[in-house]
C-alpha positions in Angstrom: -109.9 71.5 -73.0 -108.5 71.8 -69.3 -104.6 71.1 -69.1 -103.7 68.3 -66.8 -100.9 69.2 -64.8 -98.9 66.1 -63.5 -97.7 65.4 -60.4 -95.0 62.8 -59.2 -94.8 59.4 -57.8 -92.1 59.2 -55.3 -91.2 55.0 -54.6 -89.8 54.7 -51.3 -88.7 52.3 -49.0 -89.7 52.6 -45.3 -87.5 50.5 -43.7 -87.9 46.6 -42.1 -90.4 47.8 -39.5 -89.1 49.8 -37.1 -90.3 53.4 -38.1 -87.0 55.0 -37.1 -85.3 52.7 -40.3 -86.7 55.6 -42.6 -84.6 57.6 -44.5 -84.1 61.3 -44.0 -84.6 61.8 -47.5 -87.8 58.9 -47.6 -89.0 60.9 -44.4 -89.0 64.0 -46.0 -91.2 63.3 -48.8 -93.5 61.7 -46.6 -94.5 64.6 -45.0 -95.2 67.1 -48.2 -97.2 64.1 -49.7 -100.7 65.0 -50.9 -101.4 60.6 -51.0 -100.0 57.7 -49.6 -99.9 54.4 -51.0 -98.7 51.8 -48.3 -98.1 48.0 -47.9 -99.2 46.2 -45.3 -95.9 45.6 -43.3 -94.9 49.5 -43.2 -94.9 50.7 -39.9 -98.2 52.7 -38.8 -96.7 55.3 -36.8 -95.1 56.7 -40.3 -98.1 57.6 -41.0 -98.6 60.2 -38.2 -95.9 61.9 -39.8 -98.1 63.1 -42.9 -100.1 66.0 -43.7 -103.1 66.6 -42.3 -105.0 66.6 -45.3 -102.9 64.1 -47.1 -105.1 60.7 -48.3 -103.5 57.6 -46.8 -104.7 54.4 -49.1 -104.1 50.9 -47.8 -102.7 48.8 -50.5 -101.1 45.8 -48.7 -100.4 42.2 -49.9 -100.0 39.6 -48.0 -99.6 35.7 -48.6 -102.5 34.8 -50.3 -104.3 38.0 -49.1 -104.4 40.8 -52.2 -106.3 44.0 -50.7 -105.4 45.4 -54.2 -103.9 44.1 -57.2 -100.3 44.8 -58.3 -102.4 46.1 -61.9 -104.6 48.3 -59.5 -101.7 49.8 -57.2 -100.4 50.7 -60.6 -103.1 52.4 -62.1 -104.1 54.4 -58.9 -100.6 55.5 -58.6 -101.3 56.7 -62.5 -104.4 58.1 -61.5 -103.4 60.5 -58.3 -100.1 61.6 -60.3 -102.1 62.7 -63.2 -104.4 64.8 -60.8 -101.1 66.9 -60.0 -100.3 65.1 -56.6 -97.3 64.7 -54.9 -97.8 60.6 -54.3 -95.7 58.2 -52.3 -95.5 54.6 -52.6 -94.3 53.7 -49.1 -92.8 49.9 -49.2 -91.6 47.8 -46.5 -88.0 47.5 -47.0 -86.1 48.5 -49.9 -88.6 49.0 -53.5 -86.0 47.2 -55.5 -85.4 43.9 -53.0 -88.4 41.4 -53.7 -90.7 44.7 -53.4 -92.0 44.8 -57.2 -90.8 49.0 -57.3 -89.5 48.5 -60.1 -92.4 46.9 -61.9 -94.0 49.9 -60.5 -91.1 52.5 -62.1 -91.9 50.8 -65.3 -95.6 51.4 -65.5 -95.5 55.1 -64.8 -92.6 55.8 -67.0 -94.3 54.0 -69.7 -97.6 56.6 -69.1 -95.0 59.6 -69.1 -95.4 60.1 -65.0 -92.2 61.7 -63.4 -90.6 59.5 -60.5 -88.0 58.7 -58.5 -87.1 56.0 -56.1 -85.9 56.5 -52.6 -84.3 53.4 -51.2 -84.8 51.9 -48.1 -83.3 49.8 -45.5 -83.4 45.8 -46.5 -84.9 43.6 -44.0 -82.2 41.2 -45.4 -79.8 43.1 -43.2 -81.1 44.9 -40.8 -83.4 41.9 -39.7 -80.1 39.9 -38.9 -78.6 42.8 -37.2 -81.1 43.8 -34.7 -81.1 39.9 -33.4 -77.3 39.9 -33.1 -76.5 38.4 -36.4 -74.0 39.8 -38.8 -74.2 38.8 -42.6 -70.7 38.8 -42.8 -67.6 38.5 -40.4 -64.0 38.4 -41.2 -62.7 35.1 -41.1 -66.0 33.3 -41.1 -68.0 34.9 -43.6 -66.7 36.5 -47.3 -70.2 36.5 -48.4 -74.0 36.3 -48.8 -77.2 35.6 -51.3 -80.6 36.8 -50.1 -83.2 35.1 -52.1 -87.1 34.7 -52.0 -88.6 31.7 -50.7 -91.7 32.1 -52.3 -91.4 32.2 -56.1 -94.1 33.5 -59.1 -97.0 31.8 -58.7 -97.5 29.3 -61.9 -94.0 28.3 -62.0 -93.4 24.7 -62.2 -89.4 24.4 -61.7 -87.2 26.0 -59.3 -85.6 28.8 -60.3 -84.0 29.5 -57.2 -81.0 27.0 -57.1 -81.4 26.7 -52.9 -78.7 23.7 -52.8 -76.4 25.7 -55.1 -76.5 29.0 -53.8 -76.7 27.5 -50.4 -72.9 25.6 -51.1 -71.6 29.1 -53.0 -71.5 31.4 -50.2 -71.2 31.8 -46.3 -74.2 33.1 -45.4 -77.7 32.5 -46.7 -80.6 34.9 -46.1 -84.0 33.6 -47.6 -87.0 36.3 -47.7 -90.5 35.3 -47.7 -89.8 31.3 -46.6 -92.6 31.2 -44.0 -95.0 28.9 -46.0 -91.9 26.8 -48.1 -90.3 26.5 -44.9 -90.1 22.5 -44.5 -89.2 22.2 -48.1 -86.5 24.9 -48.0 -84.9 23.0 -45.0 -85.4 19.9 -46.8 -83.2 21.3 -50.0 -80.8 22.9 -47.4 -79.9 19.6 -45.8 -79.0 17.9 -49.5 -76.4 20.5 -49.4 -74.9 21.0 -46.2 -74.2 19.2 -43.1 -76.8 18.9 -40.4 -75.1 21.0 -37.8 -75.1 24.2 -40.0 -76.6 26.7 -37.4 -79.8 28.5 -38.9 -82.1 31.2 -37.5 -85.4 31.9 -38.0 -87.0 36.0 -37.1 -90.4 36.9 -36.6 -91.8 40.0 -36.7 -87.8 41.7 -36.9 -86.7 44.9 -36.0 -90.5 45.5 -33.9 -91.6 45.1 -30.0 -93.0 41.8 -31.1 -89.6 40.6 -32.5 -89.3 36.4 -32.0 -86.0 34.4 -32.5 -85.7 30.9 -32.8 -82.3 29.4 -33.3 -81.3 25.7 -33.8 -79.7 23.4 -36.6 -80.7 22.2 -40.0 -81.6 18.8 -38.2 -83.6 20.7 -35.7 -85.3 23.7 -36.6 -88.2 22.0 -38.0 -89.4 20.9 -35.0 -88.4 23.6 -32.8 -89.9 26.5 -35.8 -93.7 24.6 -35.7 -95.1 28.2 -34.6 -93.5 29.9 -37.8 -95.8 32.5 -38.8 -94.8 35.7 -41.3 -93.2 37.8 -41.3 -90.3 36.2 -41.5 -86.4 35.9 -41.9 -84.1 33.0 -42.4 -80.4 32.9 -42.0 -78.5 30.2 -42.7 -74.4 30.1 -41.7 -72.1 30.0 -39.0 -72.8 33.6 -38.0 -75.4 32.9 -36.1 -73.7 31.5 -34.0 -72.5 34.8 -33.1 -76.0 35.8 -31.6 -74.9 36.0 -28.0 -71.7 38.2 -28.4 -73.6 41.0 -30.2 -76.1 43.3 -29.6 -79.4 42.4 -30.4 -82.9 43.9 -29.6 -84.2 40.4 -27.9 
């Protein structure tokens, strides 16, 4: 019987968009990779940094759009490690923020497949600070949530306390709000006041970055164009915006 030598599946995080986001260490990986596994948002010119030979698979998901399956992604990752390949799961972001790596961690520990995970740089950041917004800033803001806009599908009550969360810290960040947007400002205004400055970034960190800025009475009407990807940050640090660097 033919011995099956296994590989490893490396889970890394390629950054918020801009390539350069990569880590050395998520870099480095990527270029001894025999197979890549990458979402939809991960930058494209990453991949010119890969072997020549390596097998670059498209897995991407996006709202309502599943090229593959999370039960698919899992099993090909399975499949390529037991074939002794060196195998990167390249995610947008960090794995382990609203990026289902460690779901992914689980499965192939579970099967006996050696991995390790490589973070990556959060768009809940770095989305904020390339349009000139700090999460926090002393004297104004002591601290910040980031939560997911869009929860699992089936679930009938909110398990994201929006209003709660929103009234508990300084600054709110909220991942994946594009198609909740009008309800998540609805929730937002229950719990603070109407001139709470909010922002609202497209496409973040990229040459196609958008920002639209306004307050919780406003943005509504000025954010009818939403599209994702997208970032919302919620608190008086926007409100820094123009004192700060930002890419646009």
């Amino acid at each position: 019987m033919r011995e099956i030598m296994v590989g490893k599946v490396f889970i890394v995080g390629a950054g918020p968009g801009d390539p350069e986001l990569i880590t050395l260490k998520g870099f480095k990986v990527l270029k001894i990779a025999d197979v890549i596994v990458y979402d939809a948002l991960v930058s494209k010119e990453l991949l010119k940094y890969t072997k020549k030979n390596a097998e670059l698979i498209f897995a991407g998901k996006r709202p309502g759009k599943h090229f593959m399956t999370q039960e698919e992604i899992n099993k090909l990752l399975y499949e390529k490690a037991v074939q002794g390949k060196i195998v990167v799961r390249l995610k947008n972001g960090d794995p382990y923020v609203f990026g289902r790596g460690a779901e992914e961690v689980m499965f192939l520990k579970s099967k006996g497949i050696p991995c390790e995970v490589i973070p990556g740089v959060t768009s809940a950041i770095a989305v904020p600070a390339y349009a000139g917004i700090p999460v926090t800033f002393r004297g104004v803001s002591s601290s910040f949530a980031v939560i997911t806009g869009r929860e699992a599908d089936g679930r009938k009550l909110h398990r994201v306390r929006i209003e709660d969360i929103a009234r508990a810290v300084d600054t709110l960040i909220i991942l994946m709000g594009v198609g909740t947007f009008k309800e998540i400002v609805e929730r937002l205004r229950k719990a603070l006041p109407n001139t709470t400055p909010i922002a609202i970034i497209e496409n973040g960190t990229t040459p196609n970055q958008k920002v639209i800025t306004g307050t919780l009475s406003n943005i509504t009407e000025k954010a009818k164009s939403l599209k994702p990807p997208a970032i919302i940050i919620i608190g008086h640090v926007v409100s820094f915006r123009n004192s700060l660097w930002r890419l646009r």
